[in-house]
C-alpha positions as CSV (number, residue, x, y, z in Angstrom):
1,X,14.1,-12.1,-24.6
2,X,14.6,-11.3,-20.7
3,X,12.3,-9.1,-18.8
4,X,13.5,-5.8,-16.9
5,X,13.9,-6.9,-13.0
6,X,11.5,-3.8,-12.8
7,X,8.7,-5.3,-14.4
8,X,9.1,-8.1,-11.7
9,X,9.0,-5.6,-9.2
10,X,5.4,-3.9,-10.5
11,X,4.1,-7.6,-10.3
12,X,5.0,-8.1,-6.9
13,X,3.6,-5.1,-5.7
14,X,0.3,-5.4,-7.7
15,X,0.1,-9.0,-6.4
16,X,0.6,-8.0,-2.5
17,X,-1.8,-5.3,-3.2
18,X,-4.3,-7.7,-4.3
19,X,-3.5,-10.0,-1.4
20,X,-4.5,-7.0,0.9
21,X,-7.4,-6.6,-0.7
22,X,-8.4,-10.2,-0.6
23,X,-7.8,-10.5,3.1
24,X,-9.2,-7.2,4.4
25,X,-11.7,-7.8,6.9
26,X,-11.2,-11.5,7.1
27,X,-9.8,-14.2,9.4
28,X,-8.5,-16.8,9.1
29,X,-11.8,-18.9,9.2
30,X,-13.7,-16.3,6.6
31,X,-10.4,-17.0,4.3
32,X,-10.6,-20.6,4.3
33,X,-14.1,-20.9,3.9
34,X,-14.2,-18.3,0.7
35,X,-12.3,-21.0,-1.7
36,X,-11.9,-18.6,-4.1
37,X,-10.8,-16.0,-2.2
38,X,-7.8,-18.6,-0.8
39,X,-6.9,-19.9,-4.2
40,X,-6.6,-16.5,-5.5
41,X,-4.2,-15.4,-2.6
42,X,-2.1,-18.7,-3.4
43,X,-1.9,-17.7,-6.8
44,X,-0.5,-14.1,-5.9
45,X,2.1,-15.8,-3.4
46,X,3.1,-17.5,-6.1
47,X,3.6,-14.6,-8.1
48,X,5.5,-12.9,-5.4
49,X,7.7,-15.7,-4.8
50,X,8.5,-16.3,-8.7
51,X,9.1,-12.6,-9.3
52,X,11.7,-12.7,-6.1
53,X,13.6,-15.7,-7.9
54,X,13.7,-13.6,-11.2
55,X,15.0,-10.3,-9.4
56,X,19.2,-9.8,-9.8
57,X,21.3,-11.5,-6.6
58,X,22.4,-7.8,-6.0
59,X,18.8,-6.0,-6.3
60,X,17.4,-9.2,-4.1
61,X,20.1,-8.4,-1.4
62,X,18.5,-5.1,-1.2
63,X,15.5,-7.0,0.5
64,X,15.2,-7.8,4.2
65,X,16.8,-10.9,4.6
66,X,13.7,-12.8,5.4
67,X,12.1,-11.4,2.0
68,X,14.8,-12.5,0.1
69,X,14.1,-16.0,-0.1
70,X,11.0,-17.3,1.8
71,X,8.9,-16.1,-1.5
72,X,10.9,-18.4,-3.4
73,X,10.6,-21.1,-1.0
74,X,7.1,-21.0,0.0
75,X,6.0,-20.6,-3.9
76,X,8.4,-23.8,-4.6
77,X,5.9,-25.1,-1.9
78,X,2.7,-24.3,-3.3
79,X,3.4,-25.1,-7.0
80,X,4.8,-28.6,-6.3
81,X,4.1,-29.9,-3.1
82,X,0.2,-28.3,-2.5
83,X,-0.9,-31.3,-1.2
84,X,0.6,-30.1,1.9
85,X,-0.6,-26.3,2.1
86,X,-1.4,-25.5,5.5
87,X,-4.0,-22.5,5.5
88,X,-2.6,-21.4,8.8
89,X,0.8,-20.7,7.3
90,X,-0.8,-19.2,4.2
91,X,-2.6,-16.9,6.9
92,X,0.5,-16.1,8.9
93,X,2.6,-15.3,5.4
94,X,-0.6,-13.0,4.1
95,X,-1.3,-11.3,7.1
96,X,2.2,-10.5,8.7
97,X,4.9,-11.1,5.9
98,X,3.6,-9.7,2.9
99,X,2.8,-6.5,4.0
100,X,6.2,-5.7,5.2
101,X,7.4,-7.5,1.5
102,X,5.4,-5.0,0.1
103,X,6.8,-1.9,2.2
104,X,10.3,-3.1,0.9
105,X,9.1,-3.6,-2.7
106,X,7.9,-0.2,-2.8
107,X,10.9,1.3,-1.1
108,X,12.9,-0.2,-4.0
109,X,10.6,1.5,-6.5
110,X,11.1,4.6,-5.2
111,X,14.8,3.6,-5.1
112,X,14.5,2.7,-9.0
113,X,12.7,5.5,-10.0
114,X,13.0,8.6,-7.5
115,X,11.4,11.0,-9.8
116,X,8.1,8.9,-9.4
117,X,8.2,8.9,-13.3
């Protein structure tokens, strides 16, 4: 059974929401010293990135170009190589990158559904 691209889409958005939430007020030094706080916004990156790879080539085109793959890649990096997760780069991504991902997700929801339905 395959899942509507859509339903990809609601997952990234509810996962960069939450990694709004779970850096609001923070730095990076508050971030890495709340390990629960950092694990959880790991765990929504990797949402993000997996529900990138599952969106179609030509809705995924539809994406900036530097949303349209980094997900992917930097999930890849945290599911198999998290021995070398730099908390910096976790920072940059969480703080600069996913809230323009977000902006685009949304954008294609509105796109998808225009009615707001």
């Amino acid at each position: 059974m395959s899942r509507d691209w859509l339903l990809y889409l609601d997952d990234l958005v509810a996962s960069a929401e939450k990694i709004a939430r779970l850096i609001a007020g923070r730095d990076l030094d508050a971030l890495r010293a709340d390990e629960a706080a950092f694990d959880a916004v790991l765990f929504n990156l990797q949402v993000i990135g997996e529900a990138v790879k599952q969106f179609p080539a030509e809705r995924r085109a539809l994406l900036p170009q530097r949303h349209q793959a980094g997900p992917a890649r930097l999930r890849d990096l945290i599911a198999h190589h998290y021995f070398a997760i730099d908390a910096e780069i976790i920072w940059d991504v969480a703080s600069n990158h996913v809230p323009g991902l977000l902006a685009a997700a949304r954008q294609l929801q509105a796109e998808a559904d225009p009615d707001g339905a």
